[in-house]
C-alpha positions in Angstrom: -6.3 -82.6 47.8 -8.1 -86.0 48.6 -7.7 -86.1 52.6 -9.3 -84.5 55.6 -8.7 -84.9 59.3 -10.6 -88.2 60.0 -11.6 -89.9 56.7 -10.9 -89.1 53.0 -13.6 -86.8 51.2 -14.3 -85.6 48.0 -12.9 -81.5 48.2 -13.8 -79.0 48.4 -17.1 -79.9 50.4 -20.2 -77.9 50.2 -19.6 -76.8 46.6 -21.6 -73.4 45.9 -24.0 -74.1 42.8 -22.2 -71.4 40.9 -19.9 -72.6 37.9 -17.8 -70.0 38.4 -17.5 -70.1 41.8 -17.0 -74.1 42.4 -14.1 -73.1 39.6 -12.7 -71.1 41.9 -12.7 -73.6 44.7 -11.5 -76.2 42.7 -8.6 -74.1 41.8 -7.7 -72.6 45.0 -8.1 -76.3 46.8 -4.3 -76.5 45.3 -3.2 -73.2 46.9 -4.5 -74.4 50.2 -2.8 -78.1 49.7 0.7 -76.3 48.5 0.8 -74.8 52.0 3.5 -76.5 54.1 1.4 -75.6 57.6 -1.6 -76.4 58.6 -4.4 -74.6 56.7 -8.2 -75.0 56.3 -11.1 -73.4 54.9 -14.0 -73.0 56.8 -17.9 -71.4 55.9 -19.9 -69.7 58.6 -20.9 -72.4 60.1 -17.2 -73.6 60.6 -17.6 -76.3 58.2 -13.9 -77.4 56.6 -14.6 -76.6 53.2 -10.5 -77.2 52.0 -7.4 -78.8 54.2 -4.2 -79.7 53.2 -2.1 -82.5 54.5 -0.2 -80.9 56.9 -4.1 -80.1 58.6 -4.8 -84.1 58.1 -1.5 -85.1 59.5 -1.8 -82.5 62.7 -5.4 -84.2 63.7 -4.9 -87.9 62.3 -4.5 -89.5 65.4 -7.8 -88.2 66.9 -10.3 -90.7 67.7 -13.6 -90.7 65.9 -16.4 -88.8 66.9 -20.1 -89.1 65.6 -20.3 -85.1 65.4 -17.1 -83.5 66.0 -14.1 -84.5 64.0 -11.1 -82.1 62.6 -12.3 -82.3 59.3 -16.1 -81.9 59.6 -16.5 -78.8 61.6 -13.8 -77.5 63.2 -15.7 -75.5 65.8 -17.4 -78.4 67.2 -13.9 -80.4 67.1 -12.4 -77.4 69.4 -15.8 -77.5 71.6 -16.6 -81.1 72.0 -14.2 -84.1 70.9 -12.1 -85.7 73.8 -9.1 -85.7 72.2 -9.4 -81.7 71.2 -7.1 -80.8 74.4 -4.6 -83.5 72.9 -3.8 -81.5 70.0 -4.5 -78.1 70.8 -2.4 -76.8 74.0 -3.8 -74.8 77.1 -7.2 -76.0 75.3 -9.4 -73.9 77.7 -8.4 -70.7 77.7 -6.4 -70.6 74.3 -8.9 -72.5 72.1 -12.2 -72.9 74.0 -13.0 -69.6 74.9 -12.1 -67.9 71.5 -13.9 -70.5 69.5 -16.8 -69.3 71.8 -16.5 -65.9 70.9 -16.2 -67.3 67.8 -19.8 -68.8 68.0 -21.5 -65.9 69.4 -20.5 -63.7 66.7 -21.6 -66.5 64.1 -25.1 -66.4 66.3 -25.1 -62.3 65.5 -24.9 -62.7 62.0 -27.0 -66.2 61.3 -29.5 -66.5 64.1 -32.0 -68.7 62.0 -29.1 -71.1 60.6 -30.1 -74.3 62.2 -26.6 -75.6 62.1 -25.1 -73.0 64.1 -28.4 -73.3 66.7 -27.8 -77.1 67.0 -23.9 -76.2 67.8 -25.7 -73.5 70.8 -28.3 -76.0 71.6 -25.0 -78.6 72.4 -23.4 -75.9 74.4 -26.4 -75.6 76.3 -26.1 -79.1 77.3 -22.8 -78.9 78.9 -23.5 -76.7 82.5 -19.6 -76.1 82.6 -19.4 -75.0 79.0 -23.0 -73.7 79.3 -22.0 -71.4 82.3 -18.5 -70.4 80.2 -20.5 -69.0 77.4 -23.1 -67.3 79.4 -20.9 -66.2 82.4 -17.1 -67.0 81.6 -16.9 -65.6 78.0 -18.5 -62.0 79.2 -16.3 -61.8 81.5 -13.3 -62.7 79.5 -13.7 -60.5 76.9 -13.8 -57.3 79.2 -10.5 -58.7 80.9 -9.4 -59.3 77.3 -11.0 -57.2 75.2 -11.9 -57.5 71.5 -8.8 -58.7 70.6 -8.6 -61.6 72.6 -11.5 -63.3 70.9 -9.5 -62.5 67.3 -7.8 -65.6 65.4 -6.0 -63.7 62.9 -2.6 -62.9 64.5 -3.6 -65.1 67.6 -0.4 -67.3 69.1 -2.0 -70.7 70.3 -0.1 -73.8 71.2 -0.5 -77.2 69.6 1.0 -80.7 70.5 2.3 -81.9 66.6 1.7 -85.9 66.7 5.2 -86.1 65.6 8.0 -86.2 68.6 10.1 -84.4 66.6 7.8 -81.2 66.8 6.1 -81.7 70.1 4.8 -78.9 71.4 4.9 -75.4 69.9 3.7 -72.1 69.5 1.5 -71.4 66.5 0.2 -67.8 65.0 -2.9 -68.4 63.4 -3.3 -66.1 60.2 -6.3 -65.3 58.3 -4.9 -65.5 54.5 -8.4 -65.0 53.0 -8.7 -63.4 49.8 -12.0 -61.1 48.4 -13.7 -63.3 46.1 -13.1 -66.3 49.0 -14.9 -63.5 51.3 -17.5 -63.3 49.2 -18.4 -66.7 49.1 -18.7 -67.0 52.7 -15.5 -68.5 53.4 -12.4 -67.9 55.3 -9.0 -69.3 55.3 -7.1 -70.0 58.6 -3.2 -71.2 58.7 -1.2 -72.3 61.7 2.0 -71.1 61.2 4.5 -72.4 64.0 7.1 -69.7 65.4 9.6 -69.5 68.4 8.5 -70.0 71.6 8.3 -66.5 73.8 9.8 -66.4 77.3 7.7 -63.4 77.6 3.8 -64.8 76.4 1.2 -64.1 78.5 -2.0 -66.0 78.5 -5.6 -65.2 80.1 -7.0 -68.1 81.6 -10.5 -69.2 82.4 -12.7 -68.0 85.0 -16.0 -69.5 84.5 -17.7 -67.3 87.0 -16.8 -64.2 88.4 -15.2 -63.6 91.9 -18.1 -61.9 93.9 
């Protein structure tokens, strides 16, 4: 598996120092690329450890960013490239604000990684994004609840760069196995379905109606 979203790398990246478990990587890099939908491997930090081509070929006609492509870190991608809302449908509320969640619970669990600070500190710099993580997301989750902020099982929408696709729903599914828990890792496939007449969406509200 020789391509990411936005430039070719050597995979998988960030290769743990154990023999056994880069093995296991190496290995597992074909399972990942033998997937016909999109599918990535992130760390904790939402770094893309693993994609296949059908990831690379669902963000290759993004523009390049000095900090946020596809196949860098997918968090900041969803947070802060330009063309995010391009490829990922109803960006805001379907992708933003879970990805936000997302961060805070990272921020629970690895306060001190400098990585995952930087990502806050960014945030911070935004007011509108700023004010949706510190106002917006609170609020959302109690409207949504815990589930809401959970990408396994989550239907999004995404904009395929081929016409022949367009625009359709996705269910993203966590397919992580143990020993890929254990290192830290997490595997995430978009799987595209039918559209339902009947999905309901909750939508944005950066601040609460006094």
């Amino acid at each position: 598996m020789a391509h990411q979203a936005g430039g070719r790398r050597p995979v998988p990246r960030s290769v743990p120092e154990s023999g056994a478990a880069r093995a296991y990587l190496d290995d597992y890099a074909a399972v990942v690329e033998a997937a016909p939908h999109p599918s990535l491997v992130v760390d904790h930090r939402w770094r893309v450890i693993l994609a296949n081509d059908a990831f690379a070929t669902l963000f290759g006609e993004v523009r390049d960013h000095p900090t946020a492509m596809p196949g860098d870190n997918f968090l900041r991608f969803v947070l802060f490239h330009p063309d995010a809302g391009r490829v990922l449908g109803e960006h805001e509320p379907g992708w933003c604000l879970p990805m936000l969640a997302q961060l805070k619970t990272a921020l629970e669990g690895y306060g001190h990684d400098h990585e995952l600070q930087a990502i806050r500190r960014d945030v911070a710099h935004d007011p509108i994004m700023d004010a949706a993580y510190r106002q917006g997301l609170p609020y959302w989750m109690h409207a949504v609840g815990e589930s809401g902020a959970r990408l396994d099982g989550a239907v999004r929408l995404l904009h395929h760069p081929d016409p022949r696709r367009g625009t359709a729903e996705c269910r993203v599914v966590d397919e992580t196995p143990p020993l890929l828990r254990d290192l830290g890792h997490r595997r995430l496939t978009m799987i595209p379905r039918q559209p339902s007449a009947t999905a309901r969406r909750a939508h944005l509200t950066i601040v609460p109606t006094s």
